[in-house]
C-alpha angles and dihedrals in degrees: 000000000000127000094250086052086052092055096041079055096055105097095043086059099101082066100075095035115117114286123250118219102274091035108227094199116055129172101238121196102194099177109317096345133103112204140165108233127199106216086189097063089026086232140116103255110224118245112175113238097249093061106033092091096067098027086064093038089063098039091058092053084049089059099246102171118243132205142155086225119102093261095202145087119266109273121218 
């Protein structure tokens, strides 16, 4: 990966890190999609497409957890 990659990485990097307990950042698969969701803010977090392959690669060998279930709180 080069250095400009990396950059363009930076602010994603909160999501691989290490989860807490309970994780904040989760990998959600809601039908065919694959998303980062922010339990905190009970909200997809947008990743651009260009970045959300290795956003979510790292995240998985950070151990992010990852689930089909809706992974947030009831809204309303």
């Amino acid at each position: 990966m080069s250095a400009g990659e990396e950059k363009d990485l930076a602010p994603f990097a909160a999501l691989w890190a290490a989860p807490a307990s309970p994780p904040r950042w989760v990998i959600w698969h809601p039908d065919a999609d694959t998303m980062v969701f922010d339990t905190e803010s009970n909200v997809p977090v947008d990743v651009d497409d260009a970045s959300l392959d290795e956003v979510l690669r790292r995240m998985r060998e950070a151990g992010a957890p990852e689930s089909a279930d809706y992974p947030g709180r009831a809204c309303g």
